[in-house]
MARSEZA-327212 format. One line per 2 residues: number of its first residue (from 1); their letters; for each residue x, y negated, z of C-alpha. Coordinates in pm, 1 decimal, always signed. Layout:
NUM	A	X/Y/Z; ...
***
This chain:
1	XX	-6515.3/+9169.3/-5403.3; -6383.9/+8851.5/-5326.7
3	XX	-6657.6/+8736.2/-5033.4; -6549.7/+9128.5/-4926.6
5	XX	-6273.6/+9023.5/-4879.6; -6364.9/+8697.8/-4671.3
7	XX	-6566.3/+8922.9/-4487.4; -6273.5/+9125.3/-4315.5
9	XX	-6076.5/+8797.5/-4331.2; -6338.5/+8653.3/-4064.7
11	XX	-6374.7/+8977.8/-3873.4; -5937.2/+8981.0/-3823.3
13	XX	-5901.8/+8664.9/-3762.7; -6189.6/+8663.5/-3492.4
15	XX	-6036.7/+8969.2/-3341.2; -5689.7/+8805.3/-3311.7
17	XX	-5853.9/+8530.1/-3164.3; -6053.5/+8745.6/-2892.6
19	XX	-5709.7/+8886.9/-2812.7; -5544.4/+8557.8/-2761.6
21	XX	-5846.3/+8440.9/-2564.6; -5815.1/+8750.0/-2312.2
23	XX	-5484.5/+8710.9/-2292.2; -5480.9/+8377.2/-2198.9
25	XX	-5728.7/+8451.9/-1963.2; -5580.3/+8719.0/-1763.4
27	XX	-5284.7/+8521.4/-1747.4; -5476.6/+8231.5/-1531.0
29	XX	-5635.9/+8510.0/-1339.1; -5281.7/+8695.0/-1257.4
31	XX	-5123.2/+8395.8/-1166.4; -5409.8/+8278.3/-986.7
33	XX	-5394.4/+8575.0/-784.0; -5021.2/+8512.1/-732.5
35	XX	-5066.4/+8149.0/-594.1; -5369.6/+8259.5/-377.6
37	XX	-5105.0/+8590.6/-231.3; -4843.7/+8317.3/-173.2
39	XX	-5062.9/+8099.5/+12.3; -5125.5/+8396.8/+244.2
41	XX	-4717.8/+8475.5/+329.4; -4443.4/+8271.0/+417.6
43	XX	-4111.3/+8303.0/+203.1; -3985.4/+8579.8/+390.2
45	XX	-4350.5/+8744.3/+345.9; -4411.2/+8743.3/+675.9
47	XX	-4792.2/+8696.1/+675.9; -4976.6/+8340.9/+883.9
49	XX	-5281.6/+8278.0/+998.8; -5522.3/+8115.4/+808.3
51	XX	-5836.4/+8007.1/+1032.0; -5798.2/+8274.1/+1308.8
53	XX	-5626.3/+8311.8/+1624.0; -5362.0/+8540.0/+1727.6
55	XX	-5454.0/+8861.0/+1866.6; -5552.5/+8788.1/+2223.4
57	XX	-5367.3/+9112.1/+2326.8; -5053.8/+8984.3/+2113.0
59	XX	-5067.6/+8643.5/+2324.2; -5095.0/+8836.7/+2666.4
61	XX	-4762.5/+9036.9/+2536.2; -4542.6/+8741.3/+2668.2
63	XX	-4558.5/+8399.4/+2768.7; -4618.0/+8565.4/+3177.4
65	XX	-4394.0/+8393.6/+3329.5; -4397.3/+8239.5/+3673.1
67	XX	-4467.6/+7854.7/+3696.4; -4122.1/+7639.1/+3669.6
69	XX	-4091.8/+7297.5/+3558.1; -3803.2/+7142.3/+3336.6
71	XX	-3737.3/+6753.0/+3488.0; -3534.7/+6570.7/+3233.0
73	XX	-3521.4/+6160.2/+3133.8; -3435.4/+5973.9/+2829.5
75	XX	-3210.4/+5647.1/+2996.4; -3113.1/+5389.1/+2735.2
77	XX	-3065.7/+5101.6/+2983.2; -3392.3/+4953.5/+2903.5
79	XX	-3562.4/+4732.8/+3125.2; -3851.8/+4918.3/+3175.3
81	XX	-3937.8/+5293.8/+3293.1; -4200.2/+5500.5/+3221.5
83	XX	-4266.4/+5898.3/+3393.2; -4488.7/+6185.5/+3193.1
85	XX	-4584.7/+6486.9/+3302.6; -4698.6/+6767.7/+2999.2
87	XX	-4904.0/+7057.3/+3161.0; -4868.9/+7314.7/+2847.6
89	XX	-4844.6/+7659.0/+2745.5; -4582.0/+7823.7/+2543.5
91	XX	-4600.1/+7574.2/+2265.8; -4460.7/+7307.2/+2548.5
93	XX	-4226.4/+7515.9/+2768.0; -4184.7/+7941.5/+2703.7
95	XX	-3893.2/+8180.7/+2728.0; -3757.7/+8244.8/+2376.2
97	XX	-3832.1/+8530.3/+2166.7; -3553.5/+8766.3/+2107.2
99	XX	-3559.5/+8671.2/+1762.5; -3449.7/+8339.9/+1801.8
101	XX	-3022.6/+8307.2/+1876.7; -3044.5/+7996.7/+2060.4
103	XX	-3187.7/+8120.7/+2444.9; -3266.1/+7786.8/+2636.3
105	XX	-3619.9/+7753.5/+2732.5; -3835.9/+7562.1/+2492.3
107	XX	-4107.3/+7537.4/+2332.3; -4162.9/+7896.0/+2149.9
109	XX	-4080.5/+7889.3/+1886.3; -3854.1/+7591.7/+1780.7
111	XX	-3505.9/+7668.9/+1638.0; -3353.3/+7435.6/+1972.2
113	XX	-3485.4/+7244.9/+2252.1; -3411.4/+6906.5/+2061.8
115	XX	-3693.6/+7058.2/+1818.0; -3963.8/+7112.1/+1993.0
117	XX	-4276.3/+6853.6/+2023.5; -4246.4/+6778.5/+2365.6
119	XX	-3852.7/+6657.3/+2327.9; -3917.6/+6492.8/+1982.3
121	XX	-4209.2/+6307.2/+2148.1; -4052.9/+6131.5/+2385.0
123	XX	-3718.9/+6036.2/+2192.4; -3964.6/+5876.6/+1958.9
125	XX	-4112.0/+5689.9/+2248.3; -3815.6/+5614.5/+2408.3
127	XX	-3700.7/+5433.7/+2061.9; -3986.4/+5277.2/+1955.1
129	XX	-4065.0/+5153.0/+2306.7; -3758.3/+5081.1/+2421.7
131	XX	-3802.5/+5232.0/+2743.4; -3650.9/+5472.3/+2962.6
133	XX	-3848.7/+5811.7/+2977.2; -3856.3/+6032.9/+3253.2
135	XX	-4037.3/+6320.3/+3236.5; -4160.0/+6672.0/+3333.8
137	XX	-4262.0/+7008.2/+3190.3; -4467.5/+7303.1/+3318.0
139	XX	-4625.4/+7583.9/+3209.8; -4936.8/+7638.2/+3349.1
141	XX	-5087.2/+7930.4/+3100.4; -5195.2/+8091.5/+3424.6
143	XX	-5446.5/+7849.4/+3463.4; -5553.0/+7929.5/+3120.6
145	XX	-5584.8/+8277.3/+3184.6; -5730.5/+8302.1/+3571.5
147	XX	-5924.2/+7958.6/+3594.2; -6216.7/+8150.1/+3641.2
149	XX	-6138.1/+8285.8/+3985.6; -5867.0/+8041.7/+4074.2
151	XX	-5828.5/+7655.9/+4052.5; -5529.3/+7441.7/+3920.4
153	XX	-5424.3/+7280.6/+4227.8; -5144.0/+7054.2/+4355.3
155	XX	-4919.2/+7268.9/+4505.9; -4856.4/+7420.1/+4165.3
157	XX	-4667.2/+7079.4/+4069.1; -4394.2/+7126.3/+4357.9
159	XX	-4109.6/+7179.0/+4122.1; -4190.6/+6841.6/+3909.9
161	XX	-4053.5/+6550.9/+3970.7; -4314.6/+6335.0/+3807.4
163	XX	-4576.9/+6486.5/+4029.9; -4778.1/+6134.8/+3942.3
165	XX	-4686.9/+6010.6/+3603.3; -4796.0/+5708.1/+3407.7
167	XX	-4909.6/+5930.6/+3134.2; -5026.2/+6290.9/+3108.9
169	XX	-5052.9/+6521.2/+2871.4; -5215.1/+6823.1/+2841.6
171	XX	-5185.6/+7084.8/+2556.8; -5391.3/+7403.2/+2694.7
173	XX	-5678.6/+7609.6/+2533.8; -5466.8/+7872.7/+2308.7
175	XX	-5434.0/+8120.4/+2600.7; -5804.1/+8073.6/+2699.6
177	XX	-6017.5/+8462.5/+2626.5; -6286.5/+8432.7/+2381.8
179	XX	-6494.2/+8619.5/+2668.8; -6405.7/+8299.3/+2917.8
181	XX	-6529.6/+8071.2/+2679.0; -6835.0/+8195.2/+2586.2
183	XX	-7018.4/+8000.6/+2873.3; -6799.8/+7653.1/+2855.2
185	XX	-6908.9/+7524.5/+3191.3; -6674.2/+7718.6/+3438.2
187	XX	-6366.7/+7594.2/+3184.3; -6480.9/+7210.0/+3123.3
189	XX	-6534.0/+7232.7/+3533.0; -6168.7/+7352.0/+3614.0
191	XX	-6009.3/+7152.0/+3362.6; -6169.3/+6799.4/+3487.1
193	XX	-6086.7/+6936.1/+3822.9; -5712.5/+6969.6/+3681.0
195	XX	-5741.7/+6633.7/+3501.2; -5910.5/+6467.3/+3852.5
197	XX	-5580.7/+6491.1/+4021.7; -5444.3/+6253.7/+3847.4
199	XX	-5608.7/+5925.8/+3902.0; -5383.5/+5662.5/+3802.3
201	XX	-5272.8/+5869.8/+3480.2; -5356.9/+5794.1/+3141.0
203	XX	-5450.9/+6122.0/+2972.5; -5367.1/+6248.6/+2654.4
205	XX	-5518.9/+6597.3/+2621.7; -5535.0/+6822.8/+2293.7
207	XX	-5716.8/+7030.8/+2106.3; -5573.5/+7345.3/+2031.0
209	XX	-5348.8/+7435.8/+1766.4; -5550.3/+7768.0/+1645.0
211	XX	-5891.7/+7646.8/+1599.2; -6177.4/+7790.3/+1739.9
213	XX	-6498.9/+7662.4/+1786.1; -6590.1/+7681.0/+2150.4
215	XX	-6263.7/+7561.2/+2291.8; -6264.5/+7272.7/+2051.1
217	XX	-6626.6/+7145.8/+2182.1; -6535.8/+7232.7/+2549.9
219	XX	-6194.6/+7021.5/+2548.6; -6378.8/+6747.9/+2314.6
221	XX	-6593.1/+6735.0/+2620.1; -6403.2/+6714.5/+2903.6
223	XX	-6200.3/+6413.3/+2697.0; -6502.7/+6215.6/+2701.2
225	XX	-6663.9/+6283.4/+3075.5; -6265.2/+6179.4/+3206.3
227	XX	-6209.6/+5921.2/+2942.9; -5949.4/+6106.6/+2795.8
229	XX	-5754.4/+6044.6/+2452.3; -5810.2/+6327.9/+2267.0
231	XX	-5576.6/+6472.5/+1993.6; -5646.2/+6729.3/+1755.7
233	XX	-5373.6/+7007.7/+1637.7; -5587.1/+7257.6/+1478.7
235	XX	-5543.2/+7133.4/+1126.5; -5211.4/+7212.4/+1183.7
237	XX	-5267.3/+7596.1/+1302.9; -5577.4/+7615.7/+1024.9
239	XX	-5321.4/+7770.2/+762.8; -5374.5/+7513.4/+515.1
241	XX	-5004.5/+7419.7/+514.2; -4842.9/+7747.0/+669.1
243	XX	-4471.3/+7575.4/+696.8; -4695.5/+7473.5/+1012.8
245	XX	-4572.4/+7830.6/+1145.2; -4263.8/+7960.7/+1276.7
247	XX	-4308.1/+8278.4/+1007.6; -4180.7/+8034.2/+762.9
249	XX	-3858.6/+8000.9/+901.2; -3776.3/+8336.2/+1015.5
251	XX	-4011.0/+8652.7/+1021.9; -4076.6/+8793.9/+1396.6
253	XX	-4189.6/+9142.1/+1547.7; -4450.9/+8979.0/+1725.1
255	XX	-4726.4/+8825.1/+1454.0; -4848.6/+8629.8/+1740.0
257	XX	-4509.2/+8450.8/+1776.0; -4454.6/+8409.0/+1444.2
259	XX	-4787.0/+8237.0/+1464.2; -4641.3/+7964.9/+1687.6
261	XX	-4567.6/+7638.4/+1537.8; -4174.8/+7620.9/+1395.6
263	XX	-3990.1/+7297.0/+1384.3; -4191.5/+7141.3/+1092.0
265	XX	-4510.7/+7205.5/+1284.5; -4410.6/+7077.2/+1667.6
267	XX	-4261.2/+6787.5/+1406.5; -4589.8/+6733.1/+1300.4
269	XX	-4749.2/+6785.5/+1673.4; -4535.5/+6510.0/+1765.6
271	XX	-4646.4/+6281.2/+1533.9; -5035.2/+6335.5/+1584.9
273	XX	-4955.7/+6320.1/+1928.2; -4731.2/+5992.1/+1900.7
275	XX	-4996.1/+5823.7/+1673.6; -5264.6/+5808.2/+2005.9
277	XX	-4973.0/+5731.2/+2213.1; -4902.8/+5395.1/+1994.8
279	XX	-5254.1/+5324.7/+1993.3; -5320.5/+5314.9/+2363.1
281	XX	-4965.9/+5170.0/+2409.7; -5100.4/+4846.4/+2217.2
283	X	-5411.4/+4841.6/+2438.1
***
């Protein structure tokens, strides 16, 4: 009777332990499943991009506007002057989606023009320099979009001031059709045509911030045939840290805007960016 006893003893207390065991294992699982859904949305559950582009239709939705260039400088009463000139796409210089209650032109989709890369960039330059900045922004997503039938060409810059600038720097590729880019060699042609007119210029060009493969070897290798600096910002669009995108500070109708960098991400863009700049500022 009494190893009976032990008997069902061993068989409950087995049991309860199975129980505890699954139930400490579904736990885990659940809330492994939570952390892996939260990865996946912002806070207002707005859902990023994690290691894919935007729709390409989405992208062609805005962002069409006719070339215009913003001309601005950072004075400080510095002894010496520096020009730029950023060739970009909506990340450097868009109209502002109707989401967003500040309505200057900016970079898309930064809460204010302060926030943006391009404008963060060169205060931090201006500062840490102690030079006087001036500078010039234009879209050229056009070029993106049509540089297989047309080239980039000089008349396009007749609304910049700093038609040759001390530095350039180009942040193109997101805008480029996965059809265009199949066959590299038309792109790589047009852009070191684009980069060619610019002789004296030291070049700071970028890899784009939603990676994809054949834009990232093509731009990789135009940086090298025009001895280019080359800075990467598709870490930052790879949706391993999705504060990166403007869904995480306010959710948009467009996915492909809300795919954008926000202010933490052109903060970051700035900083990649600034990090060449102080390395080829030293040499």
């Amino acid at each position: 009777m009494k190893k009976e006893r032990l008997f069902v003893y061993s068989v409950l207390l087995n049991v309860v332990l199975i129980v505890i065991l699954g139930g400490l294992a579904y736990h885990k699982r659940h809330r492994f499943v939570e952390i892996t859904e939260y990865y996946f949305k912002t806070q207002n559950d707005s859902v990023v991009y994690n290691n894919s582009n935007p729709k390409e239709e989405d992208l062609r939705n805005f962002n069409n506007e006719p070339l215009e260039a913003v001309n601005d400088s950072i004075i400080i009463g510095a002894k010496k002057t520096i020009s730029c000139l950023f060739l970009g796409n909506s990340l450097s210089y868009c109209g502002v989606a109707k989401e967003e209650p500040d309505k200057e032109k900016r970079g898309l989709t930064s809460t204010s023009k302060e926030k943006d890369f391009i404008h963060v960039l060169v205060r931090k330059i201006s500062k840490n320099k102690k030079v006087n900045v001036k500078y010039s922004i234009l879209n050229i997503s056009q070029f993106e979009r049509t540089f297989t039938v047309h080239s980039f060409s000089m008349s396009k810059l007749q609304l910049a001031n700093n038609k040759q600038p001390d530095f350039l720097f180009v942040q193109i590729g997101e805008n480029v059709a996965s059809e265009d880019i199949k066959n590299p060699a038309k792109f790589e042609e047009e852009y070191t045509n684009l980069l060619s007119l610019f002789p004296n210029a030291k070049k700071i060009i970028m890899i784009p911030f939603w990676p994809e493969k054949n834009r990232t070897y093509a731009i990789t290798r135009v940086a090298i045939k025009n001895n280019s600096y080359l800075v990467d910002l598709s870490h930052l669009g790879n949706g391993t840290d999705p504060k990166n995108y403007a869904s995480s500070q306010r959710k948009y109708e467009n996915p492909a805007v809300g795919a954008h960098p926000g202010d933490y991400g052109f903060a970051n863009i700035a900083e990649c960016i600034y990090a060449t700049f102080n390395a080829l500022w030293s040499n």
